[in-house]
DRENZA-79502 format. One line per field, with one value per residue (C-alpha): residue number from 1; residue in three letters; x, y, z. Coordinates in Angstrom, 2 decimals, padded with zeros to 5 digits. Each point is the difference from the previous one (the first is absolute). Layout:
% residues N
num	(NUM_...)
residu	(ALA_...)
u	(X_...)
v	(Y_...)
w	(Z_...)
% end
This chain:
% residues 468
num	(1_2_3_4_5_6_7_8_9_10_11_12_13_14_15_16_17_18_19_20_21_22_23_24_25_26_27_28_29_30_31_32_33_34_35_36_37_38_39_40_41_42_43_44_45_46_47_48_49_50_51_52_53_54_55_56_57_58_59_60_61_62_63_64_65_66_67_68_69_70_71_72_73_74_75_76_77_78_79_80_81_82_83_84_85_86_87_88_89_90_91_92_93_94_95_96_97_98_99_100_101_102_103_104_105_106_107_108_109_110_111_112_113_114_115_116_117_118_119_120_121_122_123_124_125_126_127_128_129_130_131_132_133_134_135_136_137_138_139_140_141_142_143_144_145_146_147_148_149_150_151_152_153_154_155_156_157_158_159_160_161_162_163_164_165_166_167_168_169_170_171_172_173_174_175_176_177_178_179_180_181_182_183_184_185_186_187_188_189_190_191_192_193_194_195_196_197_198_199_200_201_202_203_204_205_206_207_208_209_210_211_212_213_214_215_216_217_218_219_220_221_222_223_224_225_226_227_228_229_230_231_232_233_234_235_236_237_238_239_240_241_242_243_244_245_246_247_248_249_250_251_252_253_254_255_256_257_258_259_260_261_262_263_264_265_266_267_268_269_270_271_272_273_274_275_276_277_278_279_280_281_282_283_284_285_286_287_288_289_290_291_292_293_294_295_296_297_298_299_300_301_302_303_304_305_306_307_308_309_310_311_312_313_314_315_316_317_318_319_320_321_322_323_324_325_326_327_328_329_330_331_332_333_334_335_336_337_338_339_340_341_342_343_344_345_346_347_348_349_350_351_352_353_354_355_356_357_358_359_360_361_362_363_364_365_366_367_368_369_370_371_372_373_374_375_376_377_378_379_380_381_382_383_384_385_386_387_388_389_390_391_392_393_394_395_396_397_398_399_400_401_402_403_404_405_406_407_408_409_410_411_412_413_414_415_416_417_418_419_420_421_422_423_424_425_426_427_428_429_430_431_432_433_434_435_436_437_438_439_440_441_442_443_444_445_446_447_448_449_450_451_452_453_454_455_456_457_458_459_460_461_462_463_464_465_466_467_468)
residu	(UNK_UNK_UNK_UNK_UNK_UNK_UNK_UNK_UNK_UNK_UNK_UNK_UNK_UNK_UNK_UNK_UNK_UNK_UNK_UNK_UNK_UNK_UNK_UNK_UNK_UNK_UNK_UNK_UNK_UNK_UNK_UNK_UNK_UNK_UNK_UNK_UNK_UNK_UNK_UNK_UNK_UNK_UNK_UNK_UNK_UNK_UNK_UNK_UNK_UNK_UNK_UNK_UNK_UNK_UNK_UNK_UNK_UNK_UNK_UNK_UNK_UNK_UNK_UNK_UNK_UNK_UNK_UNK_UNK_UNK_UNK_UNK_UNK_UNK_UNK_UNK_UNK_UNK_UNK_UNK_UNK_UNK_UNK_UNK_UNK_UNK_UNK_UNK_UNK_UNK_UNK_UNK_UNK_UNK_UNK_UNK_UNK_UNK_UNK_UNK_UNK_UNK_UNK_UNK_UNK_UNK_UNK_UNK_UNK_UNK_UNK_UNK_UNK_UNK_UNK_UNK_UNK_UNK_UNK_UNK_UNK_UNK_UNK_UNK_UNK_UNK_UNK_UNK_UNK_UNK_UNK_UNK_UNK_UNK_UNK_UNK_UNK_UNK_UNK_UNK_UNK_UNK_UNK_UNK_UNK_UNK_UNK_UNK_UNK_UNK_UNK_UNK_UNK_UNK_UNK_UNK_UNK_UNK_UNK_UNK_UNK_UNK_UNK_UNK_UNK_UNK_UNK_UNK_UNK_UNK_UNK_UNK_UNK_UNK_UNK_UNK_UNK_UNK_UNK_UNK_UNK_UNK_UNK_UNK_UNK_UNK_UNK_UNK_UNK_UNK_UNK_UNK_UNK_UNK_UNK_UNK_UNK_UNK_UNK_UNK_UNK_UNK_UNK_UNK_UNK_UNK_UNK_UNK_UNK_UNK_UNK_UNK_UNK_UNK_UNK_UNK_UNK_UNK_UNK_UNK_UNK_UNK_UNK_UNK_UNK_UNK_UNK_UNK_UNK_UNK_UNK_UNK_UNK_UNK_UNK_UNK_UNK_UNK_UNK_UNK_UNK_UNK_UNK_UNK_UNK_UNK_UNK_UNK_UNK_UNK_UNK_UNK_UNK_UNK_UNK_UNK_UNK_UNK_UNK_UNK_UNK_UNK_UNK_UNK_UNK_UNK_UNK_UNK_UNK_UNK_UNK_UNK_UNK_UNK_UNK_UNK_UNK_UNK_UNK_UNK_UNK_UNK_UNK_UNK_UNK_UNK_UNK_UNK_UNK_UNK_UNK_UNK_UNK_UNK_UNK_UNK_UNK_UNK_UNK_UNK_UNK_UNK_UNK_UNK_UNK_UNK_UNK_UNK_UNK_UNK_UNK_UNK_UNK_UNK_UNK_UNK_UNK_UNK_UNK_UNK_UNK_UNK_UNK_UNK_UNK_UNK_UNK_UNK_UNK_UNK_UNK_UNK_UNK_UNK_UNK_UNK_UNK_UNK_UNK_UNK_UNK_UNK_UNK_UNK_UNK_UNK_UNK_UNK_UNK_UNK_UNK_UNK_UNK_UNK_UNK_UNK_UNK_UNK_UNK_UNK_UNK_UNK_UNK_UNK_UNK_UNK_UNK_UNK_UNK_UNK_UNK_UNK_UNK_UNK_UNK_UNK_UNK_UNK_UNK_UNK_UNK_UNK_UNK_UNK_UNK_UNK_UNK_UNK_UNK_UNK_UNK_UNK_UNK_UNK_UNK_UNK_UNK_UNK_UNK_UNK_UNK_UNK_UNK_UNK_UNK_UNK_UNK_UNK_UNK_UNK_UNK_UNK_UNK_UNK_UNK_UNK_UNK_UNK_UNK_UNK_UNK_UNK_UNK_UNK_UNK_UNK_UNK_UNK_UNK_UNK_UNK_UNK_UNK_UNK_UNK_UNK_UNK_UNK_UNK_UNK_UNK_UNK_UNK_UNK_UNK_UNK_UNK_UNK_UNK_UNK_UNK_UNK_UNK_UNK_UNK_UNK_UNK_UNK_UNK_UNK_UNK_UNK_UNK_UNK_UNK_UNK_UNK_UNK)
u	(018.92_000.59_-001.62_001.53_-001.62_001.26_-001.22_-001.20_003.13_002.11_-002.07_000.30_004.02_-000.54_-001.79_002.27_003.01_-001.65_-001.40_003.44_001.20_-002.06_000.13_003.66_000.56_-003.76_-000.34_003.26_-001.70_-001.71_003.07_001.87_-002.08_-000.53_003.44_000.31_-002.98_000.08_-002.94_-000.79_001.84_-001.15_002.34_-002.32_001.07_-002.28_-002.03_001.23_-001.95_-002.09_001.94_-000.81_-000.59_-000.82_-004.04_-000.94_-003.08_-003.13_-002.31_-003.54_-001.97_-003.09_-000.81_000.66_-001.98_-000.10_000.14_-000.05_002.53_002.92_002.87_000.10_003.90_000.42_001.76_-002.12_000.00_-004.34_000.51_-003.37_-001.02_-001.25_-002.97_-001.42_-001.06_-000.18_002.66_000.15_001.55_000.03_001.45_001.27_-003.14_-002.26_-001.00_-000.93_-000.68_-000.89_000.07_-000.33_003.35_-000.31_-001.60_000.32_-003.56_-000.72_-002.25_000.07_001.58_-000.19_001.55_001.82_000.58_003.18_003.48_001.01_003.71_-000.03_-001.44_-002.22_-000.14_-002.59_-001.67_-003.11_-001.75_001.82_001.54_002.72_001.80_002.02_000.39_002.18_-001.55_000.15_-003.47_-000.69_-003.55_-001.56_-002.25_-002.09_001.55_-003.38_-001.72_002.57_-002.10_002.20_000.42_001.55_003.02_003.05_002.54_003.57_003.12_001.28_-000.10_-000.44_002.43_-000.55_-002.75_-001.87_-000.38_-002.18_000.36_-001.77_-002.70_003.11_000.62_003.66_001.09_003.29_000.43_002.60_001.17_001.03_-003.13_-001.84_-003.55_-002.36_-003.28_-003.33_-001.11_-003.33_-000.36_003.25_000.73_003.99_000.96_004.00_002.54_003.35_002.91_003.10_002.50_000.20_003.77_000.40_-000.24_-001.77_-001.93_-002.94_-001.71_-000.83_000.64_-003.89_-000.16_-000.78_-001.80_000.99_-000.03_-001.67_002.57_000.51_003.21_000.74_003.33_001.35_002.12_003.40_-000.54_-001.27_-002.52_-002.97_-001.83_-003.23_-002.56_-003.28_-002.38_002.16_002.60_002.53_003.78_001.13_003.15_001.94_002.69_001.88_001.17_002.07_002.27_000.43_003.17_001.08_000.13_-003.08_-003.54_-000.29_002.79_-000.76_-003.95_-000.75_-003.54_-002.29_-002.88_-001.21_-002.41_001.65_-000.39_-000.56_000.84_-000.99_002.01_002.57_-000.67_001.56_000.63_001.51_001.82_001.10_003.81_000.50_-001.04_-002.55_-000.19_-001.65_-001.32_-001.58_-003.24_000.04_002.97_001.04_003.49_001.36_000.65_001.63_000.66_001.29_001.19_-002.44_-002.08_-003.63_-003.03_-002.66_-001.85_001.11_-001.04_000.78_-001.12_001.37_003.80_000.85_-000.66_-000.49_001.40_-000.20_002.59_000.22_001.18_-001.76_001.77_-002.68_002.01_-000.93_001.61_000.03_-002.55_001.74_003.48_000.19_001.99_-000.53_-001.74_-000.41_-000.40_-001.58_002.28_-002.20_-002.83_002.64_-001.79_-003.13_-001.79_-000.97_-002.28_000.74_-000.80_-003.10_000.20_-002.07_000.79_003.01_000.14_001.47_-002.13_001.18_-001.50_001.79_-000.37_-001.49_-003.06_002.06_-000.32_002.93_-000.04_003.03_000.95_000.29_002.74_002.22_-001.35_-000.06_-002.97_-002.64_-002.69_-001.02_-003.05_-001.25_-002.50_-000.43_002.30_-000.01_002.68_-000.44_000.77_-001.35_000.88_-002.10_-002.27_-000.79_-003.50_-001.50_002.07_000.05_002.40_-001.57_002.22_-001.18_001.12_000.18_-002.23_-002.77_000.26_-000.74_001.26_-000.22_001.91_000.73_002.77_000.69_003.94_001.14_003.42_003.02_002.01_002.95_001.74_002.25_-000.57_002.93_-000.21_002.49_000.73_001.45_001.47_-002.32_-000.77_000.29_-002.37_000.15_-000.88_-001.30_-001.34_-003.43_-001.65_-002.48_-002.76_-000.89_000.00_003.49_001.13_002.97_002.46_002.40_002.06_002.48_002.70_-000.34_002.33_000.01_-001.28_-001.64_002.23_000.99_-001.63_000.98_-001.18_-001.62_001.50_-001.90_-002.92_000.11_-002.73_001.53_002.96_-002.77_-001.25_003.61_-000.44_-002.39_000.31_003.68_002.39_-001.64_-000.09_-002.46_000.71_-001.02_-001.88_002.05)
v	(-018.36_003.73_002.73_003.34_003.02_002.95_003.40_001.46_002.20_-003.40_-002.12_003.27_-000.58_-003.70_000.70_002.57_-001.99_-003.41_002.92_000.73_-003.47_-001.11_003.01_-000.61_-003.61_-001.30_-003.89_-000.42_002.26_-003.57_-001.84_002.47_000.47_-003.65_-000.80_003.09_-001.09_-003.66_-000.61_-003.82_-000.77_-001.02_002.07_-000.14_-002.81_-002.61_-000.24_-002.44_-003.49_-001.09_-002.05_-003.21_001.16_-001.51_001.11_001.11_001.74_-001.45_002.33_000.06_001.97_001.37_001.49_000.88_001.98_001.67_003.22_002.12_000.22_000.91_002.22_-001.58_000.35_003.38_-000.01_001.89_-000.44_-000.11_-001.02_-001.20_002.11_-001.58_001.60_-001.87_-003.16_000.83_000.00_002.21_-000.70_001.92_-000.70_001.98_-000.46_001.61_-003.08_000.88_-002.71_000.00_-003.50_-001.37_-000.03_-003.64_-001.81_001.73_000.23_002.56_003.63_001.86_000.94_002.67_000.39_004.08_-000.23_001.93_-000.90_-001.17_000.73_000.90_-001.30_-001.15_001.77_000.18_001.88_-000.86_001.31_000.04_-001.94_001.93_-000.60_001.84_000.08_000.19_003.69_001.47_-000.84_-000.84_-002.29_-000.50_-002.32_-000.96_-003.18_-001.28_-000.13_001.06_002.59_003.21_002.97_001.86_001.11_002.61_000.64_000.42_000.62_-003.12_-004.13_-000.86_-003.31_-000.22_-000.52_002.78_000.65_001.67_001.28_002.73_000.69_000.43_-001.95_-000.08_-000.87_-000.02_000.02_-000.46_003.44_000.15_001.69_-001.02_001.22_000.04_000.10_000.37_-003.72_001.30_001.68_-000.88_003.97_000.78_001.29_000.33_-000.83_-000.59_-000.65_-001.04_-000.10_-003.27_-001.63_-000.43_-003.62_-002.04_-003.42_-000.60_000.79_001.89_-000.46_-000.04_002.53_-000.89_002.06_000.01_002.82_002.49_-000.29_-001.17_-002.00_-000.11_-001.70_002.00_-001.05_001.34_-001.16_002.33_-000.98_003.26_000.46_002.17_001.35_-002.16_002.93_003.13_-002.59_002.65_-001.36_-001.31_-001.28_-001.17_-003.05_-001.17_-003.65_-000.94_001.77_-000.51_-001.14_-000.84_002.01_-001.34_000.49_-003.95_000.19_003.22_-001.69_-000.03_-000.88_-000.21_-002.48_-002.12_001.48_001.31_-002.46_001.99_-002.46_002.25_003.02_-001.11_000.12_-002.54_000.37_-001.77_001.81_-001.07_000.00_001.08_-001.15_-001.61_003.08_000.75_003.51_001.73_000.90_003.01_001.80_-001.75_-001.15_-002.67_-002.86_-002.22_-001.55_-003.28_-000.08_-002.53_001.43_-001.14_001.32_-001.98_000.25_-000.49_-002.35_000.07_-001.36_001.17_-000.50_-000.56_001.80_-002.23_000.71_-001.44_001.84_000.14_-002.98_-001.98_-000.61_000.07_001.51_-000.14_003.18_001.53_003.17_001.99_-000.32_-001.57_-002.76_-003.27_-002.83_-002.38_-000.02_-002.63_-000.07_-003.15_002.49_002.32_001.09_-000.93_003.39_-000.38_001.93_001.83_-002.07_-000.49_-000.99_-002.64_-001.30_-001.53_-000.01_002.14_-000.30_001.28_-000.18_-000.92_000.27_-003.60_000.65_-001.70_001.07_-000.63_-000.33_000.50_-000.93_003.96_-001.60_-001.50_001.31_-004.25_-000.36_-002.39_-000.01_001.33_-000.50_001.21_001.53_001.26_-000.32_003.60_002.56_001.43_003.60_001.27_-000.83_-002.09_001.26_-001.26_000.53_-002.36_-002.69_-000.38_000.77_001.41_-000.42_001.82_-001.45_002.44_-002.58_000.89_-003.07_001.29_-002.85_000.23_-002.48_-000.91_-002.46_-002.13_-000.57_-003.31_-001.38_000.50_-003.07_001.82_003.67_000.98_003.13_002.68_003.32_003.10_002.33_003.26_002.30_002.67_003.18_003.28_001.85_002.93_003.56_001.39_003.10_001.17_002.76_001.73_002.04_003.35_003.10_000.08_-003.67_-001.31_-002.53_-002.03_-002.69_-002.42_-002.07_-003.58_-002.38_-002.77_-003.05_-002.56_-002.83_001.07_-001.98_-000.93_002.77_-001.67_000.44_002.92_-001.55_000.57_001.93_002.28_000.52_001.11_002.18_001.46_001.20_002.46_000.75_000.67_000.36_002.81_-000.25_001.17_002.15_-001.38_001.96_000.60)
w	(015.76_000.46_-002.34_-000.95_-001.19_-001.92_-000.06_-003.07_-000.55_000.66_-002.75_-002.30_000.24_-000.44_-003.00_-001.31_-000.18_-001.50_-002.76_-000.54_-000.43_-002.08_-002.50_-000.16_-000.19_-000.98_000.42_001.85_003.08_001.08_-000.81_002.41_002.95_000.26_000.41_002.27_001.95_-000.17_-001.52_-000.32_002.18_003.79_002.20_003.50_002.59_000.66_002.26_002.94_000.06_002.41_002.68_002.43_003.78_003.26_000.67_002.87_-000.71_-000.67_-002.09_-000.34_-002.67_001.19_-003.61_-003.23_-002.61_-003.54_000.51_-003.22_-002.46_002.50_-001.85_-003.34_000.12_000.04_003.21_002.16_003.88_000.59_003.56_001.64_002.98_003.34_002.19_002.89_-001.38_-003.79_-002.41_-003.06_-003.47_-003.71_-003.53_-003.00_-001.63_002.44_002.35_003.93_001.97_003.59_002.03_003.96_000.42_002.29_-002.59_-003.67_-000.65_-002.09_001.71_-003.08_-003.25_-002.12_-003.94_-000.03_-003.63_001.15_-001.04_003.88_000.71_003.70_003.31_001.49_002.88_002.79_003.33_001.94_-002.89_-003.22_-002.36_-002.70_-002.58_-002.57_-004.09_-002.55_-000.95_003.44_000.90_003.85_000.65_003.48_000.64_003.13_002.03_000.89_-003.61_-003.10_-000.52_-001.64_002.29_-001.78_-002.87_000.19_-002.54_000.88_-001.87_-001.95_000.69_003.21_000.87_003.93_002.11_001.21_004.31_001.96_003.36_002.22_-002.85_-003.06_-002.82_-000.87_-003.67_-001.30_-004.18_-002.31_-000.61_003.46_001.64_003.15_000.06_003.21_-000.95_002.15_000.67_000.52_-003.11_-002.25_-000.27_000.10_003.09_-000.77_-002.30_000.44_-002.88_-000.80_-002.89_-001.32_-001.59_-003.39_000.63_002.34_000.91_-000.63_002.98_002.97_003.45_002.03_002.50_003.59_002.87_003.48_002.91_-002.44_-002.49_-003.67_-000.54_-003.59_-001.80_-003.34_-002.71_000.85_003.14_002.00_002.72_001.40_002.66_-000.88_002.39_-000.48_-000.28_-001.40_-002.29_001.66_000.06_003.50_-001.46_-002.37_-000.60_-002.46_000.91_-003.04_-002.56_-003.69_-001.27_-003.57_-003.21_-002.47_001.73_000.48_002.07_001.67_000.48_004.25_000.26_003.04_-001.75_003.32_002.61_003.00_003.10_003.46_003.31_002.96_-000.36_-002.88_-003.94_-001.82_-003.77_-002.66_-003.21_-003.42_-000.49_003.31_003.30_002.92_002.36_003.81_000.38_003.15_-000.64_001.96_-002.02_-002.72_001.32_-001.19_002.65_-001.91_-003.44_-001.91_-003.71_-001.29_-003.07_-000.10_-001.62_001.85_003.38_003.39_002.98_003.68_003.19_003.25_-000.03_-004.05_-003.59_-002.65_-003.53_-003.70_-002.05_-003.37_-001.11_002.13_003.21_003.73_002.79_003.54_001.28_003.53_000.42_001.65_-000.80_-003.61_001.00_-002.06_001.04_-002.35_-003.49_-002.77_-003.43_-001.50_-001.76_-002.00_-003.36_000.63_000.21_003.91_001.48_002.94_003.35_001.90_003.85_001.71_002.85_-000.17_-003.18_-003.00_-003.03_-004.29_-002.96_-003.44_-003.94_000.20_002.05_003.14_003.50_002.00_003.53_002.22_003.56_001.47_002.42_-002.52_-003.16_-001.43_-002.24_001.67_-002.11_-004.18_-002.02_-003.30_000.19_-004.01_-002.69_-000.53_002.05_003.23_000.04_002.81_003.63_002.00_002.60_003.40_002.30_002.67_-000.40_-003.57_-002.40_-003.82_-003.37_-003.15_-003.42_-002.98_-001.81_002.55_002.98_003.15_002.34_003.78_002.87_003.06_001.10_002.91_001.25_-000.65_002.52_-001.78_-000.82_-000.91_000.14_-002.78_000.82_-000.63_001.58_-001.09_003.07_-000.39_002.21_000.89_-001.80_001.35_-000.14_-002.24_-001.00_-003.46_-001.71_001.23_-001.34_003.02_-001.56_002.12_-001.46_-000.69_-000.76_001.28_-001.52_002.58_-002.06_001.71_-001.80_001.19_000.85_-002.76_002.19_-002.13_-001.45_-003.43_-002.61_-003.47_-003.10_-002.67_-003.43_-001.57_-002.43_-004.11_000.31_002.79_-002.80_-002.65_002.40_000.51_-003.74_000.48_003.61_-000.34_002.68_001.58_003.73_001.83_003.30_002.87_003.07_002.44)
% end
């Protein structure tokens, strides 16, 4: 399921022209904009059904617990945070929870009150999360105890960090905020516009060699200084095409994955791209739209797009591996690796578990009836799955010997390796901008959705001008 926003000048046109409507034509406005919109009537594909496999994985559940209310299907990514051996979770209604992360017994809890819509995240000493009214609340790791409160700018949908003594938050309006982790006192801010229309999220920032790497919509990837939040550079990875804002929408919504001295970033609409984290330049890129996180090990990326497909994909080239077409429409999380094994969550409370070789699945269980919207996370030789209804599950998993291999691997001719635009921040900054070569296989455009035609009436035909 994917989730758009409007800005409030966007709703304000919305609103305009359904006032105008129904002025003029009174009770057949309904009659209208059904028909226009297809209301009643089911237009979304199903979902694919669950299939027979050969298993050759043997899973083991070491525990499974309650914890809190979970999301309460609102759709929002509370990813539990990992910290030694303790494991950290939080729901929309205010629920921290704190457990030993081998066996799921419970250290300590503690009831916010707080409207919950970000986090956790966690350091040797705190524990934060963020709300839908901008509040950030830090508590002690050891005891729950509150440490203390900062305001920021607007709802807070990612996890917060903290590196180096900084907090880094990112809200909705397109602001990232450091703040003091001693104190919670803003030490910078930086902002960004933010499109007309968007999803319904943010993209997590991540820390690494003193710097903050933070996805936009538009699709634009920074590089901050940790300390100063000065610009080091600047790239945009993917460009908008179309003529109504859904069309137009390029949206960097998963956190950034950094593998030694590559980022790796998924975009809406656009593409799976491989940036060096020293410069910004882009090293390669594949035309497969995605909006959820990345894994990798040491030779492959893994990817769920966006309607579902895994791909195995090489790291440093892009090349295809292998990818698994039997969990289309399903709403799959983005991959967790273990082992040898590639591991997805679905709208059914499933966890999936790939071979990472072949990409075959090899093992599934339920673990809630509830979806799983947030990808799983692996520590110490266990693998953790969060359901939205609140079922914190963790497992290991023993190989089994394969009786059979329908396996069926795609390979690709290499992709060359390519240049993009890259913004340097110094006192003058700099803009170098290559055309690449188109080297992905083309794929097929989807027909353009109702709603993207009722978005065409207000939008227009306008075009927006690109950046050169």
């Amino acid at each position: 399921m994917i989730s758009v926003e409007f800005n409030l000048f966007s709703q304000l046109r919305v609103f305009s022209l359904l006032l105008v409507l129904s002025l003029n034509i009174g009770c057949g406005t309904k009659k209208i904009l059904d028909g226009f919109m297809g209301a009643g009537v089911d237009n979304s594909i199903p979902p694919s059904e669950l299939v027979d496999f050969s298993e050759t994985t043997r899973l083991e559940n070491l525990w499974s617990e309650d914890v809190g209310k979970g999301t309460d299907e609102l759709f929002i990514k509370l990813v539990p945070a990992l910290l030694n051996d303790k494991i950290f979770t939080a729901d929309t209604r205010g629920n921290i929870s704190a457990l030993y992360a081998d066996t799921g017994q419970d250290i300590w809890n503690k009831d916010s009150e707080l409207s919950i819509t970000g986090g956790p995240g966690a350091d040797e000493n705190l524990v934060m999360v963020g709300t839908s009214e901008g509040e950030v609340l830090s508590l002690s790791t050891d005891t729950g105890d509150e440490i203390w409160r900062s305001q920021v700018s607007s709802e807070i949908l990612s996890s917060p960090k903290e590196s180096d003594g900084v907090v880094v938050i990112r809200t909705i309006d397109g602001k990232i905020f450091a703040l003091d982790a001693t104190t919670g006192e803003t030490l910078w801010i930086y902002d960004r516009t933010v499109p007309a229309l968007t999803l319904r999220g943010t993209s997590t920032p991540v820390i690494a060699n003193g710097l903050v790497i933070a996805g936009f919509d538009g699709g634009r990837v920074t590089a901050l200084e940790l300390k100063t939040g000065k610009l080091i550079w600047e790239t945009k990875v993917a460009v908008s095409r179309g003529r109504s804002e859904l069309e137009r929408m390029v949206d960097i919504d998963a956190q950034p994955l950094i593998v030694g001295d590559a980022i790796y970033i998924t975009t809406f609409q656009a593409n799976v791209s491989a940036l060096s984290l020293e410069n910004g330049q882009v090293l390669w890129q594949r035309d497969i739209s995605s909006h959820s996180e990345l894994g990798a090990d040491a030779e492959n990326l893994y990817v769920t797009d966006d309607i579902g497909n895994v791909w195995a994909l090489d790291r440093f080239s892009g090349a295809s591996i292998w990818k698994q077409e039997k969990l289309t429409h399903r709403q799959v999380t983005g991959p967790a690796i273990f082992r040898e094994r590639v591991i997805v969550g679905d709208f059914e409370g499933y966890i999936h578990w790939l071979d990472k070789t072949t990409g075959e699945i090899s093992a599934r269980k339920q673990i809630d009836d509830t979806p799983i919207i947030t990808q799983p996370i692996v520590s110490n030789d266990i693998l953790f799955a969060y359901s939205s209804g609140g079922t914190l599950s963790a497992y290991t998993y023993y190989g089994l010997e394969r009786t059979e291999f329908p396996a069926e691997t795609i390979v690709e001719e290499e992709l060359t390796p390519i240049a993009e635009e890259v913004i340097e921040s110094e006192e003058s900054i700099t803009e170098v901008s290559q055309v690449p070569e188109k080297i992905e296989e083309p794929e097929e455009e989807e027909e353009s959705s109702l709603f993207g035609s009722f978005i065409d009436i207000f939008t227009g035909d306008e075009e927006e001008e690109e950046e050169e």
